[in-house]
C-alpha positions in Angstrom: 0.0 0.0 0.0 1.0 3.6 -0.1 1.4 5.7 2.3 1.1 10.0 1.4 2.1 12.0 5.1 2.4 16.3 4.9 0.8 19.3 7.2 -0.7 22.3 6.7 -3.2 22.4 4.4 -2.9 26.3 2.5 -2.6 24.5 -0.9 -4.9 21.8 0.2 -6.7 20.8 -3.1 -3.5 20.7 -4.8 -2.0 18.7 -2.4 -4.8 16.0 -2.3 -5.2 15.7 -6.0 -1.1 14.9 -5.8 -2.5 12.5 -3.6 -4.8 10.8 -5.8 -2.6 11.0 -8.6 0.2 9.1 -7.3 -2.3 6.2 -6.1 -2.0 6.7 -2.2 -3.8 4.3 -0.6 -3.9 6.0 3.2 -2.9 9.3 4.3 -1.7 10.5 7.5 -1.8 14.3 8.6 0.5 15.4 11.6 -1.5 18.3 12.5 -2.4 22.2 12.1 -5.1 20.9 10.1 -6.5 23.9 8.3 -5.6 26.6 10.2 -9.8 28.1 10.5 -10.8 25.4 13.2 -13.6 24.5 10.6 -13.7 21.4 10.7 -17.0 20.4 8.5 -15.2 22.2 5.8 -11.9 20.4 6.3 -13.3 17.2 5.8 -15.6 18.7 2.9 -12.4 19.5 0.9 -11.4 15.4 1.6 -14.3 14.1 0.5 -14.7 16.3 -2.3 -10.9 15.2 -3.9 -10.6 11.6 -2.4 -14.1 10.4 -1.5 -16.0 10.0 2.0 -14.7 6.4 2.3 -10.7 7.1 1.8 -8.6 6.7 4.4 -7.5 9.5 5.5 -6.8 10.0 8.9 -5.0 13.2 11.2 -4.2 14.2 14.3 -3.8 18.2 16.5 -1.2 20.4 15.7 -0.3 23.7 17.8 -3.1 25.7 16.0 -6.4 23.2 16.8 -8.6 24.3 19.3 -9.8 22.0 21.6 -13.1 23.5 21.2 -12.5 22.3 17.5 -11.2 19.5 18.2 -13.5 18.1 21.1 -17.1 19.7 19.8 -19.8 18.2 18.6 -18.8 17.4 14.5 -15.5 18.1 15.8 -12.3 16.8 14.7 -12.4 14.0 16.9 -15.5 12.8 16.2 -14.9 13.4 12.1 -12.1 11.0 12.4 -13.8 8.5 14.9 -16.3 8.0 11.5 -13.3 8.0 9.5 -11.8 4.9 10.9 -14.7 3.4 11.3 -15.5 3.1 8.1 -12.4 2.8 6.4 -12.4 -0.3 8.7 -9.1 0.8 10.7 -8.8 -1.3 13.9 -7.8 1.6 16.7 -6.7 1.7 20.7 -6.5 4.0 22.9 -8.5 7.9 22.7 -8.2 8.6 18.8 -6.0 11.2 17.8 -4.6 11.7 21.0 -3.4 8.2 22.3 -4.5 6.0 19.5 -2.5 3.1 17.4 -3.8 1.8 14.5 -3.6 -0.7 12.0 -4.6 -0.8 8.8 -4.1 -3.5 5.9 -1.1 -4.3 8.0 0.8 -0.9 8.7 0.4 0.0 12.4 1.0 3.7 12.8 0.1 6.3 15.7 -2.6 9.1 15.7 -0.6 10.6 18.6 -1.2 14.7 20.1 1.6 13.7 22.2 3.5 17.2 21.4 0.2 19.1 21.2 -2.9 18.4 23.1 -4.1 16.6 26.3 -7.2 14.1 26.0 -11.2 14.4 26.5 -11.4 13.4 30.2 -8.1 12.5 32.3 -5.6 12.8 30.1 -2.9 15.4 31.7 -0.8 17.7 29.6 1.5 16.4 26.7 4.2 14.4 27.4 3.0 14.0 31.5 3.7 10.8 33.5 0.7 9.1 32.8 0.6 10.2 29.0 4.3 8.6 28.8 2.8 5.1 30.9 0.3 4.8 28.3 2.6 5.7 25.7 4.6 2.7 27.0 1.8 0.3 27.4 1.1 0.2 23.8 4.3 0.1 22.7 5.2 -3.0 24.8 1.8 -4.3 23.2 1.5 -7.5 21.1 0.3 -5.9 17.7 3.2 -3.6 18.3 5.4 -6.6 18.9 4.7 -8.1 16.0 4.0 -5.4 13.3 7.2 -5.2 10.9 6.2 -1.6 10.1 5.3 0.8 12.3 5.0 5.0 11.7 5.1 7.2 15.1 3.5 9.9 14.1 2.7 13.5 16.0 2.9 16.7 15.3 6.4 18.7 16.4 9.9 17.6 16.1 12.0 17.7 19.1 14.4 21.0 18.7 17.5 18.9 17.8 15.8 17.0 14.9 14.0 20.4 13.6 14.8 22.8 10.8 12.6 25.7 10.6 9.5 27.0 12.9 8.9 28.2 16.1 10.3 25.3 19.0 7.8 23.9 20.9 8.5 21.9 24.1 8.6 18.0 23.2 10.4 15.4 25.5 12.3 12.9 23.9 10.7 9.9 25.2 8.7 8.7 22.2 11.3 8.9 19.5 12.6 6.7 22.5 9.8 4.5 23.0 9.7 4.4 18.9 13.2 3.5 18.3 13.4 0.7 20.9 10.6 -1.0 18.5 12.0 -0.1 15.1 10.1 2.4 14.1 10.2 5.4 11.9 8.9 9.0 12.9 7.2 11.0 10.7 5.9 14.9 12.1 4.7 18.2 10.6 4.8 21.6 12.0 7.9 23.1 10.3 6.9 24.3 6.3 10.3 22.3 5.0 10.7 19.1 4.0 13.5 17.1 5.8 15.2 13.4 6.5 17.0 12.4 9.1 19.8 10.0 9.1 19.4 6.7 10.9 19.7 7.5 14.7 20.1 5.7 18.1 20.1 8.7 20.7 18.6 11.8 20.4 18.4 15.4 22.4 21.5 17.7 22.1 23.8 14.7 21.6 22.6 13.1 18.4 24.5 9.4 17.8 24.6 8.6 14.2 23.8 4.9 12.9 25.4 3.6 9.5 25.6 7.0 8.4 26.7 6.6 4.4 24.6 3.0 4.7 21.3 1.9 3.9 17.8 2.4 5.6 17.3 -0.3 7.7 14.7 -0.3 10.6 15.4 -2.5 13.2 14.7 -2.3 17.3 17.5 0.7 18.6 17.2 3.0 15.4 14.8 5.1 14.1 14.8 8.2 11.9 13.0 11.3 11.7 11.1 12.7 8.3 9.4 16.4 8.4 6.5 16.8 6.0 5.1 20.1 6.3 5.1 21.7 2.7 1.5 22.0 2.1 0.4 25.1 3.6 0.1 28.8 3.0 3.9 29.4 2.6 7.4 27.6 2.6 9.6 28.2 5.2 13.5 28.7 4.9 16.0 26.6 7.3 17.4 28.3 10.2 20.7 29.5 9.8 23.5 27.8 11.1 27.4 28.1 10.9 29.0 25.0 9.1 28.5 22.0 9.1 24.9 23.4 9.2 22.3 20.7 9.8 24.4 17.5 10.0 21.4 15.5 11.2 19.7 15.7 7.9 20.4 13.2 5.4 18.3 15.4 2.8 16.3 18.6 3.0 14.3 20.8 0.6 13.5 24.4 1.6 11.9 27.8 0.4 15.2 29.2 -0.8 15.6 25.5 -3.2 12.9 26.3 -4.7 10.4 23.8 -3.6 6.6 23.9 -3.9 3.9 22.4 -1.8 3.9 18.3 -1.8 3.9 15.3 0.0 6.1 12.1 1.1 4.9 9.0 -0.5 5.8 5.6 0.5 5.0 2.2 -0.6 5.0 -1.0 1.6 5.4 -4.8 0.3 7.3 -4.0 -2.6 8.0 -6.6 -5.1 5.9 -8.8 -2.8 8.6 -8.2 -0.1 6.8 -7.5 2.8 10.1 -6.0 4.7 10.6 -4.0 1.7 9.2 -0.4 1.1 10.3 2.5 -1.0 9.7 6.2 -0.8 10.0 9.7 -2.4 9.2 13.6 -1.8 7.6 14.6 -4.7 5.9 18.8 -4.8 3.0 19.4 -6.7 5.4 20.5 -9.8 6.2 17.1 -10.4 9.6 17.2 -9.0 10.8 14.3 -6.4 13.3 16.0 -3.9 14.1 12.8 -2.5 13.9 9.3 -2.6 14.8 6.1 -0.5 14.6 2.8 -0.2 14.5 0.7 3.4 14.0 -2.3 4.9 12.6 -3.3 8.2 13.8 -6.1 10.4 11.1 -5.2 13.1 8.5 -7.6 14.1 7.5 -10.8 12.6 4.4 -10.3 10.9 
């Protein structure tokens, strides 16, 4: 299946009909949804371009309300029917603690940067939201899933490029490396890769840094999707070597437009196999990979 992951939504339409065009199967959307807290019309623009029935599934960014999200015809309950009927099998409060699967790929619909839940959740990243956090992840499906996309809204500050910092502990790129998994996040308008990593916080440790992408329990790495909004960021400005954590990164000043990151699972009937590629709504693929789990066992 393929898998489409970006963030805000300013060229929205353009965006989604990239989507359709490249075949995506499922999409995942790491926050700041629309920017209007609207979300009837959100959804409208979805179903409009993809269809009621596509799997498309989010989760808060900084700029969601909770009013928005928590309402009646909120964004909560919006993507409740969403993976209900696109027949995803999800745990824990949706798009706040959640992990689903879906035709085999297990990913996270996870506010763990962002928002705390409906009724006793505490705030982001809080003891009890980190002893849930670790509950699922020491879960069976987890166990056994050979791919598996942690997914939330901000970057940590070491792993981020562009935007205004926002306070996220390190803990579940922790909890998501120990299981082999990859991260994927929005909030910064650049696109970015990380190479493969085994620590993480102000002292970054490297893993098989020139070698391939391999997943495996004790490394993970990072991807930043957030070039489909209202305007492209440039990256901060740093003195050399600038950005050493990024394997590959495309930015207002390259000349990059609005897109998405693609990536398809079971390739060549290989179900450790995927492949995957940046590609902006030019036509133009920034970058492209191809990786291999040795997670899980199926």
């Amino acid at each position: 299946s393929t898998q489409s992951t970006w963030g805000y939504k300013g060229e929205f339409r353009s965006v989604l009909r990239l989507l359709k065009a490249e075949g995506a199967q499922l999409a995942l959307h790491a926050g700041d949804l629309d920017y209007a807290n609207k979300p009837e019309l959100f959804t409208s623009f979805i179903d409009e371009e993809l269809g009621s029935d596509f799997p498309y599934f989010w989760m808060p960014g900084n700029h969601e309300t909770r009013r928005a999200w928590f309402s009646d015809g909120g964004y909560q309950e919006r993507l409740m029917n969403r993976t209900r009927s696109a027949g995803a099998q999800c745990v824990g409060e949706v798009g706040i603690t959640s992990v689903c699967t879906y035709k085999g790929l297990l990913f996270q619909l996870s506010s763990y940067s962002q928002m705390r839940g409906h009724h006793h959740w505490e705030r982001p990243g809080s003891k009890l939201w980190t002893e849930e956090f670790k509950r699922q992840f020491a879960s069976e499906e987890m166990r056994r899933a050979v791919w598996k996309v942690c997914s939330w809204h901000c970057p940590i500050k070491h792993l981020m490029g562009a935007g205004s910092v926002l306070y996220v502990k390190e803990t579940a790129y922790e909890l998501c490396r120990d299981v082999g998994g990859m991260v994927l996040v929005g909030h910064s308008h650049v696109y970015s890769r990380t190479h493969m990593l085994s620590t993480f916080g102000e002292s970054l440790t490297f893993v098989d840094r020139d070698g391939p992408v391999v997943l495996q329990p004790g490394r993970t790495f990072q991807v930043t999707s957030g070039l489909a909004g209202s305007y492209i960021d440039n990256f901060w400005k740093r003195p050399p070597p600038a950005h050493p954590q990024f394997l590959a990164r495309a930015d207002k000043s390259a000349g990059v437009q609005h897109g998405s990151v693609f990536c398809t699972y079971n390739v060549g009937g290989d179900m450790r196999r995927a492949s995957c590629y940046f590609k902006d709504i030019t036509g133009k693929v920034w970058d492209t990979w191809e990786m291999r789990s040795r997670a899980g066992d199926g």
